[in-house]
Biotite code that builds the C-alpha atoms (Angstrom):
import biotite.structure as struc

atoms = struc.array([
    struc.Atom([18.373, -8.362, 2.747], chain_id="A", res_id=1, res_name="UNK", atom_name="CA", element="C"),
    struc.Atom([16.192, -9.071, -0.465], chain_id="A", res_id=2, res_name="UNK", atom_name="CA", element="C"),
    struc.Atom([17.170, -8.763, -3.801], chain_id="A", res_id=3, res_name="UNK", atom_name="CA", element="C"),
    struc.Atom([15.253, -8.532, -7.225], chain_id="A", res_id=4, res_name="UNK", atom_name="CA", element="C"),
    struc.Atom([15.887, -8.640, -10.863], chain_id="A", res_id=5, res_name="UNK", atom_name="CA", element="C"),
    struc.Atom([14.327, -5.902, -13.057], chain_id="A", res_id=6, res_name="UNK", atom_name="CA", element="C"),
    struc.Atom([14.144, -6.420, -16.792], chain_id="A", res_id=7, res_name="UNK", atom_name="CA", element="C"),
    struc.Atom([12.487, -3.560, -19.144], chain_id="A", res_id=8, res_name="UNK", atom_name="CA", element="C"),
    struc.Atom([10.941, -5.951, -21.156], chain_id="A", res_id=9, res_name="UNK", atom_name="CA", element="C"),
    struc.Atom([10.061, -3.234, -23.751], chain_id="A", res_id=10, res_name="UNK", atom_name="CA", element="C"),
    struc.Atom([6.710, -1.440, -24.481], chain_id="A", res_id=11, res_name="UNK", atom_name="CA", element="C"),
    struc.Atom([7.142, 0.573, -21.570], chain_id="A", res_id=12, res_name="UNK", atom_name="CA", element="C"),
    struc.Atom([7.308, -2.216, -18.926], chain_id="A", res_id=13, res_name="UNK", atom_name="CA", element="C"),
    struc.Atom([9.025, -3.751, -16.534], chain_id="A", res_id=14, res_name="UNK", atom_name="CA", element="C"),
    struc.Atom([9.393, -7.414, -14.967], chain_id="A", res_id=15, res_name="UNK", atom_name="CA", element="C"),
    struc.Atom([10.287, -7.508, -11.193], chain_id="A", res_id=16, res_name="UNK", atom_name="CA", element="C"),
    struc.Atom([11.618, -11.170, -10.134], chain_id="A", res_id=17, res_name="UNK", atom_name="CA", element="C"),
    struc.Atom([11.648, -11.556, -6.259], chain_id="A", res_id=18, res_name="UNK", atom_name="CA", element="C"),
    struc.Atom([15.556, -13.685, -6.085], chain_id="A", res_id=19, res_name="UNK", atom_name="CA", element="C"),
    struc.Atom([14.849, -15.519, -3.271], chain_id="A", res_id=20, res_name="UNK", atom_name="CA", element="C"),
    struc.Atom([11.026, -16.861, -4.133], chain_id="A", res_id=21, res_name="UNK", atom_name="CA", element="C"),
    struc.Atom([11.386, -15.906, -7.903], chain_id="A", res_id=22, res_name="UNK", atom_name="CA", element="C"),
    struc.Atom([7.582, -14.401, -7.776], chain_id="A", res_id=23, res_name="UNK", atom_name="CA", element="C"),
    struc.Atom([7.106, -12.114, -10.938], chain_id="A", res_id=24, res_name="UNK", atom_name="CA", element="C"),
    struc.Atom([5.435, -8.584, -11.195], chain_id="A", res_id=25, res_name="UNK", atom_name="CA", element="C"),
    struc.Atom([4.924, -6.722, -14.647], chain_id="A", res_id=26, res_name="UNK", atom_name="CA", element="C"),
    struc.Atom([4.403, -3.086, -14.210], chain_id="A", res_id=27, res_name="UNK", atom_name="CA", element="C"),
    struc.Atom([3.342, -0.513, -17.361], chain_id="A", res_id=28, res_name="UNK", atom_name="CA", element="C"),
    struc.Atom([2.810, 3.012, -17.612], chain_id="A", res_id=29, res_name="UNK", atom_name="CA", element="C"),
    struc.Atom([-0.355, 4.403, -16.889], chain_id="A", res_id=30, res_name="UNK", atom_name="CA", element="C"),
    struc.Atom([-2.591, 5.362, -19.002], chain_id="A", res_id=31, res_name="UNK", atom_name="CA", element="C"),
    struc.Atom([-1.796, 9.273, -18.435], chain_id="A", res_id=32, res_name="UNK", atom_name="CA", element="C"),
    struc.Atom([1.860, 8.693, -18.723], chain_id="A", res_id=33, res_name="UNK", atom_name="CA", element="C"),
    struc.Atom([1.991, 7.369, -22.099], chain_id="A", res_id=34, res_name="UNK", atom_name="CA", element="C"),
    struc.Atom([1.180, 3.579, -21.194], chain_id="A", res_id=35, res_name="UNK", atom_name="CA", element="C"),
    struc.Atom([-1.725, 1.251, -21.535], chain_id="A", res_id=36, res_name="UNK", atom_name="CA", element="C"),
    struc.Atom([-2.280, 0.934, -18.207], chain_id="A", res_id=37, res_name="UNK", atom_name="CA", element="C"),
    struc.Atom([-2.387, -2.593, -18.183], chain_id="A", res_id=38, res_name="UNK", atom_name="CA", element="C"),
    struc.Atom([-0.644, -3.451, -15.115], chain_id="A", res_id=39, res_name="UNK", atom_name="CA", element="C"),
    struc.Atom([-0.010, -2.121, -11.598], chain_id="A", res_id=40, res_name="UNK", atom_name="CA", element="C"),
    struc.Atom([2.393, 1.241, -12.717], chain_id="A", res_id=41, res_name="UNK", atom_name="CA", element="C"),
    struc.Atom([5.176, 1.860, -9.993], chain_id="A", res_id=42, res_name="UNK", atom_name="CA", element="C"),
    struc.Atom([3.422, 4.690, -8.782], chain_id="A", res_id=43, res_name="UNK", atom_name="CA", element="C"),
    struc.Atom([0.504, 2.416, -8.079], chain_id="A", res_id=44, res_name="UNK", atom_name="CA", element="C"),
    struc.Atom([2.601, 0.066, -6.344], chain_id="A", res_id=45, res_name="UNK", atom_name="CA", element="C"),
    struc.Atom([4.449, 2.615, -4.355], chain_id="A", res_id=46, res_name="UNK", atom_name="CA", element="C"),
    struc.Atom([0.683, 3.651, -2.974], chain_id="A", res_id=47, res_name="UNK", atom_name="CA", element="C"),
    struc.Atom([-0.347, -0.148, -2.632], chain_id="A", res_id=48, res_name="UNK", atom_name="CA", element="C"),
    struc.Atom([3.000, -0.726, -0.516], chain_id="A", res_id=49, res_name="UNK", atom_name="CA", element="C"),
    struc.Atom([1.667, 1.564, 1.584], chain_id="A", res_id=50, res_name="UNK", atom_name="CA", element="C"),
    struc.Atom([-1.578, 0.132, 2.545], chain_id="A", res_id=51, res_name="UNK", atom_name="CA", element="C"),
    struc.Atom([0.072, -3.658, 2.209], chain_id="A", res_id=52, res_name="UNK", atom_name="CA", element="C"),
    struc.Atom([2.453, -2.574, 5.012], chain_id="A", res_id=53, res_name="UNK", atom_name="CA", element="C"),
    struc.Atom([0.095, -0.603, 7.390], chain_id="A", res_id=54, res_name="UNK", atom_name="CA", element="C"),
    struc.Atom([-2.120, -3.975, 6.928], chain_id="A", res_id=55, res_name="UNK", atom_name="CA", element="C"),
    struc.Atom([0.802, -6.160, 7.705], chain_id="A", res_id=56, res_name="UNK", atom_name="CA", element="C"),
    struc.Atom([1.283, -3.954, 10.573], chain_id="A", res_id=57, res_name="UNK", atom_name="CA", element="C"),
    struc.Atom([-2.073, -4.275, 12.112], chain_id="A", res_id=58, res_name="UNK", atom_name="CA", element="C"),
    struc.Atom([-2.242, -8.064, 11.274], chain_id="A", res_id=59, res_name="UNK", atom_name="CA", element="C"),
    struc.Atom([1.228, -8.523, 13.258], chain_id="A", res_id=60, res_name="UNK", atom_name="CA", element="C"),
    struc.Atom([-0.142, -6.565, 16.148], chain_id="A", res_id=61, res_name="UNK", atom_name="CA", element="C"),
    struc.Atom([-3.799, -7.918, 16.051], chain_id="A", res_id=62, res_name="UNK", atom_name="CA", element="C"),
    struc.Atom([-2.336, -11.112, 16.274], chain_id="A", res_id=63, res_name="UNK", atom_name="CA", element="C"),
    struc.Atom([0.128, -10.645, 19.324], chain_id="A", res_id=64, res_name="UNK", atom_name="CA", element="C"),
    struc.Atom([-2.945, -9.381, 21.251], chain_id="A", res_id=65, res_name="UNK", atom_name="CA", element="C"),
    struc.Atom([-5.312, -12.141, 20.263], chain_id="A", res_id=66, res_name="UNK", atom_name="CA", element="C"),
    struc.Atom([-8.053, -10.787, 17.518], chain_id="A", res_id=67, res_name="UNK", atom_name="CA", element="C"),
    struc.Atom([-7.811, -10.922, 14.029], chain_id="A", res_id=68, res_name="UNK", atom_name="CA", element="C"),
    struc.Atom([-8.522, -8.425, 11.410], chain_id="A", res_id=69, res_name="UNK", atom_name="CA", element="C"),
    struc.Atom([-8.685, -11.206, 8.621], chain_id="A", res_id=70, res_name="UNK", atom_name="CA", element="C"),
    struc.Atom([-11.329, -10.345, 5.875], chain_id="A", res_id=71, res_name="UNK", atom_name="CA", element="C"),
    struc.Atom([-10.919, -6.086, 6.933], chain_id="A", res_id=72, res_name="UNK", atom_name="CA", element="C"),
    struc.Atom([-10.756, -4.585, 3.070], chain_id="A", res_id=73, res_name="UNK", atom_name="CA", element="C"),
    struc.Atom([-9.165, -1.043, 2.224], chain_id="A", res_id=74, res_name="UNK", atom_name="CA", element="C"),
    struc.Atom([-9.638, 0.828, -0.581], chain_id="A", res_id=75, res_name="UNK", atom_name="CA", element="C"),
    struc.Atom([-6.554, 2.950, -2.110], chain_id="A", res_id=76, res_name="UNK", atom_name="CA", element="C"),
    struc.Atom([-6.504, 5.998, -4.143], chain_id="A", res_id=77, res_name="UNK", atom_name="CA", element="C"),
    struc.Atom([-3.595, 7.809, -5.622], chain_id="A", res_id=78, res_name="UNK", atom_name="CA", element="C"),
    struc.Atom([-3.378, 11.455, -6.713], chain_id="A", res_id=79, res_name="UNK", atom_name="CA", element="C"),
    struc.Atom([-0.614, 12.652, -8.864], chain_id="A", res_id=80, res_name="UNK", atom_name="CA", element="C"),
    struc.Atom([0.763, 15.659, -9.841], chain_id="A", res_id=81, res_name="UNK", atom_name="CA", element="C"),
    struc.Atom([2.698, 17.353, -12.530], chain_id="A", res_id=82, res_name="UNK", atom_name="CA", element="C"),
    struc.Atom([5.692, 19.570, -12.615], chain_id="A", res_id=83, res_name="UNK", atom_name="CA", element="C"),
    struc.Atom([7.677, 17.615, -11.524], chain_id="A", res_id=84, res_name="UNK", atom_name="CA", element="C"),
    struc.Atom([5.350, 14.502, -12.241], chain_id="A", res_id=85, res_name="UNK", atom_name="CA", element="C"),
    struc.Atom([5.264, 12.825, -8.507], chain_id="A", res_id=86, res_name="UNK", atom_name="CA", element="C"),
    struc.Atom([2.787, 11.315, -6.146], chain_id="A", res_id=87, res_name="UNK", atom_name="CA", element="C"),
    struc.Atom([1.364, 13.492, -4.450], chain_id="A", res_id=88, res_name="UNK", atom_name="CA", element="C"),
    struc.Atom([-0.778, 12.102, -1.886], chain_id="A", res_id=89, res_name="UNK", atom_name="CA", element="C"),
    struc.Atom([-2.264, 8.325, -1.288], chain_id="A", res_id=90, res_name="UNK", atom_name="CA", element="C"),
    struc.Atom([-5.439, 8.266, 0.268], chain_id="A", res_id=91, res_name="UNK", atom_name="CA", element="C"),
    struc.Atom([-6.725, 4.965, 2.337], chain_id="A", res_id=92, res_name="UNK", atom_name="CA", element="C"),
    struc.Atom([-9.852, 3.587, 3.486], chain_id="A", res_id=93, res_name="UNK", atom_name="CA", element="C"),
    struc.Atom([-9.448, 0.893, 5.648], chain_id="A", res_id=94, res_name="UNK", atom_name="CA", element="C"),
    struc.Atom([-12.348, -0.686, 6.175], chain_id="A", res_id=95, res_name="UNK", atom_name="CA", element="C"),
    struc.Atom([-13.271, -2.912, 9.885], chain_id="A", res_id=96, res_name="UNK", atom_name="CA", element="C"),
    struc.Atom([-16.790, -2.680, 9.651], chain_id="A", res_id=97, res_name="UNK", atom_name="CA", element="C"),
    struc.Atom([-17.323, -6.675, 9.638], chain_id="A", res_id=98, res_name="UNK", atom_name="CA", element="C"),
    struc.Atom([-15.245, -7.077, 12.769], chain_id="A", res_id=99, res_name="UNK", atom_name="CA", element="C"),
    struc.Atom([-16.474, -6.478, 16.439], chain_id="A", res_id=100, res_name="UNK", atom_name="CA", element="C"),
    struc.Atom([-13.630, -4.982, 18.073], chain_id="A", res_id=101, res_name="UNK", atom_name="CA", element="C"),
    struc.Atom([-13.530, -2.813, 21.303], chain_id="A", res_id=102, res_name="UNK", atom_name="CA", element="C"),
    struc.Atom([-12.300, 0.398, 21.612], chain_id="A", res_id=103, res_name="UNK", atom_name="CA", element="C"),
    struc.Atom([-8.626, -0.639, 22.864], chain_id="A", res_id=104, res_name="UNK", atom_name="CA", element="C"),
    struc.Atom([-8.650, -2.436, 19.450], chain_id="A", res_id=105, res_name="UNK", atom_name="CA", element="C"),
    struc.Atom([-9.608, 0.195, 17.398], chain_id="A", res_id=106, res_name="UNK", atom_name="CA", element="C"),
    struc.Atom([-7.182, 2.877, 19.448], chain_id="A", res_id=107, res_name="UNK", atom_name="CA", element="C"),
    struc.Atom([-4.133, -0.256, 18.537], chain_id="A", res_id=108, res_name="UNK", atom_name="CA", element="C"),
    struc.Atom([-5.170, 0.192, 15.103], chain_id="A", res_id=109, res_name="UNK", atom_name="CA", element="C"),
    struc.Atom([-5.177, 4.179, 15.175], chain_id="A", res_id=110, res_name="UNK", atom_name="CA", element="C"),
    struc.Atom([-1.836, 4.281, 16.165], chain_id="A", res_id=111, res_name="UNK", atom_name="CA", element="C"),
    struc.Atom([-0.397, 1.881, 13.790], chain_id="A", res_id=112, res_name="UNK", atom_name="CA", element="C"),
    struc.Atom([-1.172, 4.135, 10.798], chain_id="A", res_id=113, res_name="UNK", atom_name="CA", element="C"),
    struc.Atom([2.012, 5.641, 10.467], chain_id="A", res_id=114, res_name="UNK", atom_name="CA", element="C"),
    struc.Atom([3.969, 2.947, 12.626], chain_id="A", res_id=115, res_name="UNK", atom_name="CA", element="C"),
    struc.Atom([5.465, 1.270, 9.684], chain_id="A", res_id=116, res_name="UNK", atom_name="CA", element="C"),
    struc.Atom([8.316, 1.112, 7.824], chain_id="A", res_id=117, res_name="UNK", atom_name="CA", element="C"),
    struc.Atom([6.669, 2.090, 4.457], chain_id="A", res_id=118, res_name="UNK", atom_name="CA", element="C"),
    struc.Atom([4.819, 5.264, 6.100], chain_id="A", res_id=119, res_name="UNK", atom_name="CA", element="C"),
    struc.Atom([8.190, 5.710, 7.617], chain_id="A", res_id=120, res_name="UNK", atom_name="CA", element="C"),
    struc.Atom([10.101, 5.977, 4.249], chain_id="A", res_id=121, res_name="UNK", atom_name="CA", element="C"),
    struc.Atom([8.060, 7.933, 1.890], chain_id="A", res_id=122, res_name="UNK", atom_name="CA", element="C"),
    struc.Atom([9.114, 11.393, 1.427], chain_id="A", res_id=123, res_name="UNK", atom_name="CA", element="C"),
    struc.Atom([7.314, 13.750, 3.670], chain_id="A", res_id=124, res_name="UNK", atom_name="CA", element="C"),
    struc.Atom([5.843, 16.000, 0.888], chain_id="A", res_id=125, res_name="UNK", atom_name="CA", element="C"),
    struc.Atom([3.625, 12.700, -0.210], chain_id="A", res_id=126, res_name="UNK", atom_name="CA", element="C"),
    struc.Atom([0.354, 13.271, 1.838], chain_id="A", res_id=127, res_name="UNK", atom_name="CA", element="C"),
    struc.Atom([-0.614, 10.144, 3.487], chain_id="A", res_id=128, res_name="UNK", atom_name="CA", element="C"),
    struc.Atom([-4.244, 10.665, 4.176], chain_id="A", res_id=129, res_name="UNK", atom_name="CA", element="C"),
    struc.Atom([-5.754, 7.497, 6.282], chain_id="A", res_id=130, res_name="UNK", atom_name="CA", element="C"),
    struc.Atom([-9.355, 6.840, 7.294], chain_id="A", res_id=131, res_name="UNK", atom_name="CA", element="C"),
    struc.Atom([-10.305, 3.511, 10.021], chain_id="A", res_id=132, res_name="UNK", atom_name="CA", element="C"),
    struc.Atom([-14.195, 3.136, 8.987], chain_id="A", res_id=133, res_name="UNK", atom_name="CA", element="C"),
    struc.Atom([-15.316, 0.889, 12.574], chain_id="A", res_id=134, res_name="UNK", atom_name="CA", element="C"),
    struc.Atom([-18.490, -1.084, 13.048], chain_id="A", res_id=135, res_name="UNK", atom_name="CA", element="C"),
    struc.Atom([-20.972, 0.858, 15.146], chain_id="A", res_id=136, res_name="UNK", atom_name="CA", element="C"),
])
């Protein structure tokens, strides 16, 4: 089990310690919300969670059957909505273009999308809207 420390440090932020490695994140407001926008908001990171942990995913399964997917980029795009103010839906790009993989690769990879435990968690009104771009 993990544990963090959050202090509101004022200014409409927050500092994140990670207890057991004592990492820091800052997160602000966005820009729309009343913040500067300085800083990953917690929305943002909510949405980057999700592609971090699909990534993790692949990399963990990639690795057990003996390619790599080191270098593969994905590009994340949140889309919010008011009344009540929510997520609502994250958009990903993923992005294997630079690797030559064959098709029981890319099927692994398919299936992972929503094999996670962040996928797993997020409300089910959140649309989670996933793309795998492939070389050809």
């Amino acid at each position: 089990m993990e544990h963090y420390q959050t202090t509101y440090i004022g200014d409409l932020r927050t500092e994140i310690t990670h207890e057991r490695n004592g990492q820091e994140i800052t997160t602000d407001a966005p820009v729309d919300n009343k913040g500067k926008g300085e800083y990953f908001s917690p929305t943002d990171m909510v949405s980057s969670a999700l592609c971090s942990c699909i990534f993790t995913i692949m990399g963990i399964k990639a690795r057990e059957n003996g390619f790599s997917i080191e270098g593969a980029t994905a590009k994340t795009t949140k889309v919010m909505r008011n009344d009540p103010r929510r997520i609502d839906k994250i958009q990903i790009e993923y992005d294997f273009s630079k690797h030559q993989l064959n098709q029981q690769q890319k099927d692994l990879l398919q299936e992972l999308v929503h094999a996670s435990p962040v996928p797993r968690s997020l409300h089910p009104d959140i649309k989670q809207e996933i793309s795998l771009k492939f070389k050809e």
